[in-house]
Rosetta silent file (secondary structure, phi, psi, omega in degrees, C-alpha in Angstrom):
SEQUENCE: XXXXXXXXXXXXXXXXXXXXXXXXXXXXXXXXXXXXXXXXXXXXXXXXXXXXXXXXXXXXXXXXXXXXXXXXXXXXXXXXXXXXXXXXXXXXXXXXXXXXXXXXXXXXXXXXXXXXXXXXXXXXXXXXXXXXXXXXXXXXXXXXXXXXXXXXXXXXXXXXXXXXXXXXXXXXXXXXXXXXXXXXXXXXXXXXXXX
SCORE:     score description
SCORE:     0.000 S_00000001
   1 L     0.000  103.427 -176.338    0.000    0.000    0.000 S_00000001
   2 H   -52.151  -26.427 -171.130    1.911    3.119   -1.537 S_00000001
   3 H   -83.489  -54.553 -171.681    0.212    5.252    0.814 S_00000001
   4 H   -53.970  -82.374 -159.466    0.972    3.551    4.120 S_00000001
   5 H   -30.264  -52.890 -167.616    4.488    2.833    3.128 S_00000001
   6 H   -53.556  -50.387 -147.814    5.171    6.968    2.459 S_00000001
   7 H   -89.670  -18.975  166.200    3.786    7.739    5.653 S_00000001
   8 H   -53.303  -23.157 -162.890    5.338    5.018    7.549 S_00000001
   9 H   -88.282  -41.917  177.058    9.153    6.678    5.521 S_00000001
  10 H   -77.033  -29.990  153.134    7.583   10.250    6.988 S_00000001
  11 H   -67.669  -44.897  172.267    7.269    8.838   10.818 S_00000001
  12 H   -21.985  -88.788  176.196   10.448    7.296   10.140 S_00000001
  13 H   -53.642  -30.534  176.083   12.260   10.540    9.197 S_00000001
  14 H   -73.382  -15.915  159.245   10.328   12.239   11.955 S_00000001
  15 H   -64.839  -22.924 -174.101   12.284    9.919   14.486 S_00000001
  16 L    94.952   16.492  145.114   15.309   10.462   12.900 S_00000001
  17 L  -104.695  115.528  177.792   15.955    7.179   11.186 S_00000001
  18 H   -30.956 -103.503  171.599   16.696    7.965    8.096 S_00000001
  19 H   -41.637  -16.943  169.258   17.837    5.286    6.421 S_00000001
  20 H   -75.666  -52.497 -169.544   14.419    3.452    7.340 S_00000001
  21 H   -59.549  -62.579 -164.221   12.576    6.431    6.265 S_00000001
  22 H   -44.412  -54.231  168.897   14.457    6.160    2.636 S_00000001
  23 H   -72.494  -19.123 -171.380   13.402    2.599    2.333 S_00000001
  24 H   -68.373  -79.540 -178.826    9.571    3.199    3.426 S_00000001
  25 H   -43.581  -27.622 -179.828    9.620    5.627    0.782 S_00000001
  26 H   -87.328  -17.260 -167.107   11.475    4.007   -2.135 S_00000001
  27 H   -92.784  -40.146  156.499    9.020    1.066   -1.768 S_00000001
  28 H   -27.080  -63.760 -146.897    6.234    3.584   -2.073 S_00000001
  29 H   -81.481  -57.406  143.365    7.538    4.810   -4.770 S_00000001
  30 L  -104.712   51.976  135.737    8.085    1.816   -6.825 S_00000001
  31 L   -84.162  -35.955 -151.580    4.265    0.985   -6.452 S_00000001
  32 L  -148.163   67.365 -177.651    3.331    4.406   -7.509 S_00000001
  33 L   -26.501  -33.737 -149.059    5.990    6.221   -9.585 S_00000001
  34 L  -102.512    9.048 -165.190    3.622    9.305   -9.996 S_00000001
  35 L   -74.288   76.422  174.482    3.667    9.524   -6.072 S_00000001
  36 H   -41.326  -55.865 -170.795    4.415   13.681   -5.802 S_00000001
  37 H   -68.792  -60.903 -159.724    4.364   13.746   -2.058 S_00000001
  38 H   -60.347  -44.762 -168.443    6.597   10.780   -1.800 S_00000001
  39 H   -60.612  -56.332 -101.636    9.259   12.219   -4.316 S_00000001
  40 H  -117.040  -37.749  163.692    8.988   15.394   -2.589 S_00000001
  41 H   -94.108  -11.983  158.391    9.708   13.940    1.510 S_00000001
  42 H   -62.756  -31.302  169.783   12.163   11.304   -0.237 S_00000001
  43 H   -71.171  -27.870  176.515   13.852   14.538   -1.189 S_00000001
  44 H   -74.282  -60.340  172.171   13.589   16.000    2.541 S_00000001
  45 H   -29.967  -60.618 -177.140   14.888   12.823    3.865 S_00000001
  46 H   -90.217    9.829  145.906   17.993   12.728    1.920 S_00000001
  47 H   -83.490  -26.847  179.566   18.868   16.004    2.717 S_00000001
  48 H   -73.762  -41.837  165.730   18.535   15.445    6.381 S_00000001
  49 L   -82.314   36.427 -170.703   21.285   12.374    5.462 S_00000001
  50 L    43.946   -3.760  171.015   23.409   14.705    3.800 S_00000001
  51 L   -63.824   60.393 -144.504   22.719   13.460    0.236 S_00000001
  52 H   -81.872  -19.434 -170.387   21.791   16.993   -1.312 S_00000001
  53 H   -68.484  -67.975 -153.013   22.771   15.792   -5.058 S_00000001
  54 H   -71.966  -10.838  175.454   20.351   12.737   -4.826 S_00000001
  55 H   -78.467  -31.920 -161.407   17.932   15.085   -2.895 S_00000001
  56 L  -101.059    0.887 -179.815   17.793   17.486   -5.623 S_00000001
  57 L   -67.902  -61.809 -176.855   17.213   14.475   -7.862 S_00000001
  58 L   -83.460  -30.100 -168.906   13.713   13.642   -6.237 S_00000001
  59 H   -68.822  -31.324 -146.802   12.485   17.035   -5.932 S_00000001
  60 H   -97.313   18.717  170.624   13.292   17.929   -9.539 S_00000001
  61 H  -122.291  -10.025  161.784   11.439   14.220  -10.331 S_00000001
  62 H   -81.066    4.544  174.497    8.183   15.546   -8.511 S_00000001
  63 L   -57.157  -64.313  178.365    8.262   18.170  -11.638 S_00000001
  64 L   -19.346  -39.452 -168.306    7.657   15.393  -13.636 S_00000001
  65 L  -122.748  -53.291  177.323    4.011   14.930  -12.532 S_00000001
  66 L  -105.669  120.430  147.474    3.367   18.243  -10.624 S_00000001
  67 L   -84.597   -8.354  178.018    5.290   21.284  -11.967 S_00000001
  68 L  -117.357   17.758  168.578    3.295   23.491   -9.766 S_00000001
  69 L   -64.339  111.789  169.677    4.348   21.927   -6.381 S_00000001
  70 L   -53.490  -75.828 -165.541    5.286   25.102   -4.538 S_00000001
  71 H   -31.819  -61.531 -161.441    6.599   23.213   -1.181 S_00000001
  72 H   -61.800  -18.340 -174.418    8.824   21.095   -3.371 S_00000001
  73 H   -92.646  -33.013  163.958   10.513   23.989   -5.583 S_00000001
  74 H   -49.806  -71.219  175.899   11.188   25.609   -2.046 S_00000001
  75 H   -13.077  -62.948 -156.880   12.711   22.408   -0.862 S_00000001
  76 H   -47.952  -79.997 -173.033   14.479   22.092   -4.470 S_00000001
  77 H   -17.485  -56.553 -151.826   15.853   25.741   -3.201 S_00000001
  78 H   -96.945   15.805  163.788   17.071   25.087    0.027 S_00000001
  79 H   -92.258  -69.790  169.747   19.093   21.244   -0.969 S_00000001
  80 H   -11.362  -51.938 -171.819   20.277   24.002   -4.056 S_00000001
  81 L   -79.505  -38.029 -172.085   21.638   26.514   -1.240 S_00000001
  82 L   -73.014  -22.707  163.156   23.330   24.147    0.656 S_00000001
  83 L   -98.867   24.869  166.090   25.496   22.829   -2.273 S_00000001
  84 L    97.306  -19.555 -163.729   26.510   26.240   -2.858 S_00000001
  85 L   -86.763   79.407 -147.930   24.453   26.809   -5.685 S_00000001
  86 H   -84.903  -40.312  176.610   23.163   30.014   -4.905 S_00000001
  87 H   -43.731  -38.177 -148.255   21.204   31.376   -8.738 S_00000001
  88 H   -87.823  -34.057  177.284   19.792   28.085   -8.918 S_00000001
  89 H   -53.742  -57.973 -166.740   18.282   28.432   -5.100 S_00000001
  90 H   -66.559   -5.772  178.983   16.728   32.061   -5.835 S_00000001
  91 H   -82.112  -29.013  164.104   15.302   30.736   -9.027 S_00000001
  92 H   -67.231  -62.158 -164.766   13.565   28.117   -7.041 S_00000001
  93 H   -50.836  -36.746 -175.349   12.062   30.157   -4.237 S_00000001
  94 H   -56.702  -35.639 -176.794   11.064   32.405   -7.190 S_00000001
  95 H   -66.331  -56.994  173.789    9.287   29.607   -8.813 S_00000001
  96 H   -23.040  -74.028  173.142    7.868   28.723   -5.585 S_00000001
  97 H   -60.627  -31.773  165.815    6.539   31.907   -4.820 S_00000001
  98 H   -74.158    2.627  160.649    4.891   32.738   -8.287 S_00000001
  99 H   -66.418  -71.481 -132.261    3.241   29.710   -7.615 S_00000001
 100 L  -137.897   91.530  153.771    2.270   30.201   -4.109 S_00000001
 101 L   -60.487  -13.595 -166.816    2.784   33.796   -3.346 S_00000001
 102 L  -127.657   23.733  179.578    1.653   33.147    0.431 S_00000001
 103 L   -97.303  107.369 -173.412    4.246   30.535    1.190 S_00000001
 104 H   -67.090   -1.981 -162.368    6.132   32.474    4.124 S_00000001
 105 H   -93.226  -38.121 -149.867    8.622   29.794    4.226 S_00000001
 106 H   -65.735  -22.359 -170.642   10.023   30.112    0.616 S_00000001
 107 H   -81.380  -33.549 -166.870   10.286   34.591    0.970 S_00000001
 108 H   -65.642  -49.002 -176.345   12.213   33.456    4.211 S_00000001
 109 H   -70.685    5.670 -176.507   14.469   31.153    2.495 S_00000001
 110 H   -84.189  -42.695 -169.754   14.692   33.850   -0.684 S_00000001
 111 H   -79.762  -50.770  158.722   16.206   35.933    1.655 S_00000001
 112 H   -14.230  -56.839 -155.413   19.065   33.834    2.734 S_00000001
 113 H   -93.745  -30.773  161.422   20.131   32.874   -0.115 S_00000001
 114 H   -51.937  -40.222  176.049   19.886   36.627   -0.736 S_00000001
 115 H   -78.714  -51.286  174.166   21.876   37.719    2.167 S_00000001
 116 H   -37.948  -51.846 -179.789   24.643   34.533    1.090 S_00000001
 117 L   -88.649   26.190  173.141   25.146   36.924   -1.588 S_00000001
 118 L    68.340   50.666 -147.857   25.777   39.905   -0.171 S_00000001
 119 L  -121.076   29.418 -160.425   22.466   41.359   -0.955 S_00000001
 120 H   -41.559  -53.651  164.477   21.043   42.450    2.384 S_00000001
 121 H   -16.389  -72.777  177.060   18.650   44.968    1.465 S_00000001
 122 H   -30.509  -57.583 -165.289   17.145   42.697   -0.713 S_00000001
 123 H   -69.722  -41.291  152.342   17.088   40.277    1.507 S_00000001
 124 H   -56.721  -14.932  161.909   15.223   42.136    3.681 S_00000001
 125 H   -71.460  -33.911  173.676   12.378   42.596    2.006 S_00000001
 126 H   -56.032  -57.111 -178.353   12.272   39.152    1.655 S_00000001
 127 H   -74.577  -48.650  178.957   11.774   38.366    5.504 S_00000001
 128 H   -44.158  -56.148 -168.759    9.265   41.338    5.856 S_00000001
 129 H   -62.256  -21.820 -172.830    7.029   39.324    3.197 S_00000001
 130 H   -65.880  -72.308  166.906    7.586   36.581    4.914 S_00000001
 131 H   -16.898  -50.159 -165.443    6.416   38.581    8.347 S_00000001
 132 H   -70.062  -36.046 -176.983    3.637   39.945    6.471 S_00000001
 133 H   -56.913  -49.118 -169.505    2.281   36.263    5.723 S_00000001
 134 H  -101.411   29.299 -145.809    3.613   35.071    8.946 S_00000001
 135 L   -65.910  -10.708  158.351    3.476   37.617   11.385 S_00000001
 136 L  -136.253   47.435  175.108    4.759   35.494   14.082 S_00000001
 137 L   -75.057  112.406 -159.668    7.334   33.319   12.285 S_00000001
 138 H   -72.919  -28.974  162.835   10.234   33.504   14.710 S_00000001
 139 H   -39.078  -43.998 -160.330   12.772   32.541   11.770 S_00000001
 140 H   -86.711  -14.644  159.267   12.107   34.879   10.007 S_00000001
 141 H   -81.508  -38.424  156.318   12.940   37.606   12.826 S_00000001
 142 H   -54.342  -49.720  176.531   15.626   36.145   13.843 S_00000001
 143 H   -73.801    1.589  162.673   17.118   36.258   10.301 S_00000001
 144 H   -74.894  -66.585  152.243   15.725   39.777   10.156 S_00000001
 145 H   -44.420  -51.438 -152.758   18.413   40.614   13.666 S_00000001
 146 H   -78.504  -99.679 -144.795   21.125   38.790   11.396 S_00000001
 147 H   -86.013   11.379  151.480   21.058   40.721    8.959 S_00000001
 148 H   -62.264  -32.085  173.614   20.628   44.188   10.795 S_00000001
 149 L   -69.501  -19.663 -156.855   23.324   43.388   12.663 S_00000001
 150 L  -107.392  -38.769 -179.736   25.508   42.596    9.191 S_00000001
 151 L   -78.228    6.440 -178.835   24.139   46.183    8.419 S_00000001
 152 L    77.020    5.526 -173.671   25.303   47.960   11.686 S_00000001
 153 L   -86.839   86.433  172.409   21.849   48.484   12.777 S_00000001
 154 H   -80.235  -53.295  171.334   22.116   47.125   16.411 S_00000001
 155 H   -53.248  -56.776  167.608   19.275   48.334   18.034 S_00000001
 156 H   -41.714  -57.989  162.827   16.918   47.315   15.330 S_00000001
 157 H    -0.227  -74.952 -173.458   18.874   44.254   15.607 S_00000001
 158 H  -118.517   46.758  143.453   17.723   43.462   19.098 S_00000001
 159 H  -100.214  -39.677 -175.252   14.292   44.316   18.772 S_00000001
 160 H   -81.266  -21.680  151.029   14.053   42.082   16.104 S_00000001
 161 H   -31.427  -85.510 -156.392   16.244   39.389   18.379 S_00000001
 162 H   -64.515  -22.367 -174.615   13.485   39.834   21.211 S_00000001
 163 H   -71.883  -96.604 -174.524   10.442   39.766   18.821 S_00000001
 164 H   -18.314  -65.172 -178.096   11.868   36.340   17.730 S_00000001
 165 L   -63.249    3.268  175.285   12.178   35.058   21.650 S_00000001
 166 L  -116.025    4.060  157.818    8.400   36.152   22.442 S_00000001
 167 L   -79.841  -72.885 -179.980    7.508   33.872   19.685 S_00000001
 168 L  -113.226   90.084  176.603   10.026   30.924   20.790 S_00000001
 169 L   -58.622  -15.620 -170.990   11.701   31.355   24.111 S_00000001
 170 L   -78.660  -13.382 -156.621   13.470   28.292   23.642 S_00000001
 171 L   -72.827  114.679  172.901   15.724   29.935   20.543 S_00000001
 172 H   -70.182  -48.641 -178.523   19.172   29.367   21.454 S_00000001
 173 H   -40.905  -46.657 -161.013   20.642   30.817   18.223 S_00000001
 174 H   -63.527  -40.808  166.101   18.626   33.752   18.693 S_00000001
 175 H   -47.617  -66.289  177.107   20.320   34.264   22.615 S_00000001
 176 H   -33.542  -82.248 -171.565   23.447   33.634   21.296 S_00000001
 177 H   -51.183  -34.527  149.772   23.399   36.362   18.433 S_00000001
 178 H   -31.871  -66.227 -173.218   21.458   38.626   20.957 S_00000001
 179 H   -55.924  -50.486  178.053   24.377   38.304   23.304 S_00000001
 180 H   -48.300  -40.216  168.970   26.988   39.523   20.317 S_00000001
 181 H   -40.353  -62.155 -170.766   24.459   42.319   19.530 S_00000001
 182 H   -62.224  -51.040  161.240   24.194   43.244   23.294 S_00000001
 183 H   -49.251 -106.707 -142.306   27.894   43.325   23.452 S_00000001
 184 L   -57.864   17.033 -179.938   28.871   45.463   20.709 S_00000001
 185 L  -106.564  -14.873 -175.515   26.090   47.906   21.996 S_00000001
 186 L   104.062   -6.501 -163.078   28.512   48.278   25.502 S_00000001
 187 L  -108.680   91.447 -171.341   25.785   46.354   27.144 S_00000001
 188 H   -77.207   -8.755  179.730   27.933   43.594   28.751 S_00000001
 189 H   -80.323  -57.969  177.587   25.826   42.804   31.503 S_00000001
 190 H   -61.201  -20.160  173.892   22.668   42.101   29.288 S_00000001
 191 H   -58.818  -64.044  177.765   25.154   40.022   26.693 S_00000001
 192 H   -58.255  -22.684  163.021   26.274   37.983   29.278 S_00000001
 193 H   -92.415  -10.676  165.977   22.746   37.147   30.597 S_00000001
 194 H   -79.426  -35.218  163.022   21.759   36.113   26.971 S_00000001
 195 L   -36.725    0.000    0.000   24.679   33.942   26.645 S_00000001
């Protein structure tokens, strides 16, 4: 049953075995070649196992049958960014989004790969749309502090730092980068309590 197997390969990967999830999924997969959703978390999977070539492999084979999978041209993007491949990432989130104009994840990840290239501005705009979809997506605030902080804007910085921790209190990164912020503002007492 093509269905059960995929979803058994997506509990899988949400434990964190992999390699289990990868077979659950390939056995989906050849029942029901045309299986979008399957290509398209076989492709999540093997990025989470470091495979990003063979990752970009599945995503770019859920084209085959769906060409208008947003989620999956985002994906495509972010396995893309991580092998360095930075044109080919913003061309996906681009695709993504003229699909799906309201996917907050793919203007977050637009902006990354914007900010990899030494585009902040840009990139900012990106995470605002994201904001605007997503108004309490803590990623996307945090990477908002990032790159104010790249831009000398400290204060902005760590408002957008603390907006991110009243989402998710738990965000370590976000403490961390907070603390550096906090520092280079003179305020060594509050640095050292975000560390």
């Amino acid at each position: 049953h093509p269905v059960a197997l995929h979803l058994l390969g997506v509990a899988a990967n949400q434990s964190g075995k992999n390699e289990i999830a990868v077979d659950f999924i390939t056995k989906a997969l050849a029942l029901r070649p045309d299986y979008v959703e399957a290509h398209n978390n076989l492709g999540n999977t093997l990025v989470d196992l470091g495979k990003l070539d063979d990752a970009v492999t599945s995503y770019q084979k859920v084209f085959e049958f769906d060409p208008d999978f947003a989620g999956a041209h985002n994906n495509l993007g972010n396995a893309q960014q991580k092998l360095g491949r930075l044109d080919e990432a913003v061309t996906s989130f681009q695709k993504a989004l003229t699909i799906d104009p309201n996917l907050a994840e793919a203007h977050n990840n637009l902006g990354l790969a914007l900010q990899e290239m030494g585009k902040p501005e840009v990139a900012l705009e990106s995470y605002y749309k994201a904001l605007n979809i997503m108004p309490d997506y803590a990623e996307a605030h945090y990477n908002i502090g990032n790159t104010l902080c790249d831009l000398g804007k400290l204060d902005d910085a760590v408002t957008s730092y603390n907006k991110a921790l009243a989402i998710k209190p738990d965000y370590a990164a976000v403490f961390n980068n907070l603390g550096i912020a906090l520092f280079d503002l003179g305020k060594e007492v509050e640095a050292v309590a975000s560390y």
